[in-house]
Structures are given as structure tokens and as C-alpha cells.
C-alpha positions as CSV (number, residue, x, y, z in Angstrom):
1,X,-43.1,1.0,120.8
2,X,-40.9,1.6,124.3
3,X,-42.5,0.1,126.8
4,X,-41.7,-1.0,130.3
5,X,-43.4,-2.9,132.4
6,X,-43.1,-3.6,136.6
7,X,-44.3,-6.8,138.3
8,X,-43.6,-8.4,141.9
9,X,-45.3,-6.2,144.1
10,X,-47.9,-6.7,146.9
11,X,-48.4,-6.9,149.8
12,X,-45.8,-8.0,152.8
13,X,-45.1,-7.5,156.6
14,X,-42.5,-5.4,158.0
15,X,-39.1,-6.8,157.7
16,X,-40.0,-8.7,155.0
17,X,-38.6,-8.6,151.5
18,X,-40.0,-8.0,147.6
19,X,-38.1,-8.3,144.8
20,X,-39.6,-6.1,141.8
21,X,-39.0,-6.5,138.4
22,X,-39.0,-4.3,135.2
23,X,-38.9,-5.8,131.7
24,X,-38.3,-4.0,128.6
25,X,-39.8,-4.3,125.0
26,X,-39.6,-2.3,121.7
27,X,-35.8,-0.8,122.8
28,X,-32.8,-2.3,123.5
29,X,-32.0,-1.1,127.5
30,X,-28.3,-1.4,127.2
31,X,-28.6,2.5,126.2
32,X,-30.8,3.7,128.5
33,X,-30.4,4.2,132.6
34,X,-33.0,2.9,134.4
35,X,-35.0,4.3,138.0
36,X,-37.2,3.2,140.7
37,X,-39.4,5.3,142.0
38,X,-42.2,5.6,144.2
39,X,-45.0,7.6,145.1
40,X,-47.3,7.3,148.0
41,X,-50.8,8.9,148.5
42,X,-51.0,12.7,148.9
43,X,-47.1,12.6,148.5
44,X,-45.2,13.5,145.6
45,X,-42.8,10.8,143.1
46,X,-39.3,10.5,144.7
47,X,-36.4,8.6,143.5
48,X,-35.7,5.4,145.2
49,X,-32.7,3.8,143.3
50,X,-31.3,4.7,139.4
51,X,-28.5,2.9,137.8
52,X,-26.4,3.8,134.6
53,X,-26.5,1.3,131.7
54,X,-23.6,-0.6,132.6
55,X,-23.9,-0.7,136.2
56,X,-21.2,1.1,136.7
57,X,-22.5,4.2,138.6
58,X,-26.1,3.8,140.9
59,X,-27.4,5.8,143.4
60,X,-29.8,5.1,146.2
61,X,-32.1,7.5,148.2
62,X,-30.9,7.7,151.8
63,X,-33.8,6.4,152.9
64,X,-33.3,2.8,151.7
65,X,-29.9,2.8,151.6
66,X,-28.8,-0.8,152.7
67,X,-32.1,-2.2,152.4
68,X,-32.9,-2.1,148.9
69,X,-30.4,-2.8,145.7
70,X,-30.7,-1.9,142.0
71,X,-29.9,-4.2,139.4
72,X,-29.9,-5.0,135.6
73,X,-29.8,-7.7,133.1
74,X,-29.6,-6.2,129.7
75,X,-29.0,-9.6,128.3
76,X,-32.8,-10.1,129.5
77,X,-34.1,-6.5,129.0
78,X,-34.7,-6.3,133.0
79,X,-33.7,-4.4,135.8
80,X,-34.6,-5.2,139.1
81,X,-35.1,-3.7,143.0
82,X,-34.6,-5.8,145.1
83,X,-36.2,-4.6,148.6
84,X,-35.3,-5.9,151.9
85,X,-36.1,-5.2,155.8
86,X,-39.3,-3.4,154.4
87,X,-40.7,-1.1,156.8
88,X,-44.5,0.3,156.8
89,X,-43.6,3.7,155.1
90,X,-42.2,2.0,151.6
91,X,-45.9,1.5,150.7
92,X,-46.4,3.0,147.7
93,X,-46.8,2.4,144.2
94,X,-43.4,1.3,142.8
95,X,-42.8,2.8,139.3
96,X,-39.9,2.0,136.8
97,X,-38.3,4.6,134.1
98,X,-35.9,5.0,131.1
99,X,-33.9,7.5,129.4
100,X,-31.3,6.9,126.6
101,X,-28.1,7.9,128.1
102,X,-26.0,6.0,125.5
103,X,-24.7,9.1,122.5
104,X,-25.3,11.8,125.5
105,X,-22.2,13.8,127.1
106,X,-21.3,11.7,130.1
107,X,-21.4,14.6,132.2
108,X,-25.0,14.1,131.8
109,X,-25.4,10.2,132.4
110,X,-23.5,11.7,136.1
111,X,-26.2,14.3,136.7
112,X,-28.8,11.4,136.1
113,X,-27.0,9.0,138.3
114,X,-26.1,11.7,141.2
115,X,-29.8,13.1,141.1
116,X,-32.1,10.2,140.3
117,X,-34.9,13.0,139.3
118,X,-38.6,11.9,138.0
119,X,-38.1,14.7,135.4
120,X,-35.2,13.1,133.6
121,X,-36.7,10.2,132.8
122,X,-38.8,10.4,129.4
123,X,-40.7,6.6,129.4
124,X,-42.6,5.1,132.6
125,X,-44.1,1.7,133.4
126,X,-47.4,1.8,135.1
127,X,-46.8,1.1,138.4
128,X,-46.8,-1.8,141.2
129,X,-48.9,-1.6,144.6
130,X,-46.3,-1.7,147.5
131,X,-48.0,-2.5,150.4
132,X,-45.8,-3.0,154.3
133,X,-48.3,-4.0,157.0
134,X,-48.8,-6.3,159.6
């Protein structure tokens, strides 16, 4: 059973940094791109960061561009987010996804990558509290 789970969130104060974590189990993530997104109350999901399988092609949202980086370990089954200069409006609940890009046209891994959409991505974690506040 694909399942993905997310771990290293909480709470911090602005400016500080988190470092969030997303393990795999049941598939092999070499095959699969992998996002970060978020979703904050009375908001709706957004992309954060996504990055292809082999780390060759990411993309970032503009609004955490140079603050936060995307990352993988396949050899571990883990990708990562690593968030930095946090500000007060990153709190939200951090969510990880998957979808099996490996087999697919790679025009399409390039629409995942170029769009980071919620809607593209077929299995989700369960979330991790984000909280920025002094």
C-alpha cells in the first residue's frame, strides 16, 4: 500500500528555519515526482515546491523562492523541504504528494514540474502543522 508520510513540523519564530521530511513505503519513489504543498485556513492548497524523480527539473512557488529548497533521497525513500527565513504567512499545514512519472511521455513529467498542480498528484500524506509566530 502507497503511502507517504510528513514529519518535522511545528511551531517556530520568524526567520527561523524547519526542515520537513517525507518518507515513502509500499512504492519505490525513484518513479514518482514528488510536491510540497500547503494549505492555510479558509485558503485553498497551493503548490509550494515539486521536483522530478531525478532531481533534474524542480520548481518553486514565487513566494518562497530563495527561502525554501526541495530535495530527495530515493536511496532512503525521502524527500525533503527544507524552509528557511520563515515568515508568519507560511503557517499552514504542509502536505507531501506523489505521482508516477517514470513510463509517462516526458512532455508530461515538464507540465508537472512547470505547474506544481494539487490535481496532478494522485497519493497524499496527511499533513504537518506549520506554525511562524513570535
Amino acid at each position: 500500500q502507497l503511502q507517504l508520510v510528513e514529519s518535522g513540523g511545528g511551531l517556530v519564530q520568524p526567520g527561523g528555519s524547519l526542515r520537513l521530511s517525507c518518507a515513502a513505503s509500499g512504492f519505490t519513489l525513484d518513479y514518482y515526482a514528488i510536491g510540497w504543498f500547503r494549505q492555510a485556513p479558509g485558503k485553498e492548497r497551493e503548490g509550494v515546491s515539486c521536483i522530478s524523480s531525478s532531481s533534474g527539473r524542480t520548481y518553486y512557488a514565487d513566494s518562497v523562492k530563495g527561502r525554501f529548497t526541495i530535495s530527495r533521497d530515493n536511496a532512503k525513500n525521502t524527500a525533503y523541504l527544507q524552509m528557511n527565513s520563515l515568515k508568519p504567512e507560511d503557517t499552514a499545514v504542509y502536505y507531501c504528494a506523489a505521482v508516477r512519472t517514470f513510463g509517462r511521455q516526458p512532455i508530461y513529467t515538464i507540465r508537472v514540474l512547470n505547474t506544481c498542480t494539487a490535481g496532478d498528484f494522485a497519493s497524499w500524506g496527511q499533513g504537518t502543522q506549520v506554525t511562524v509566530s513570535s
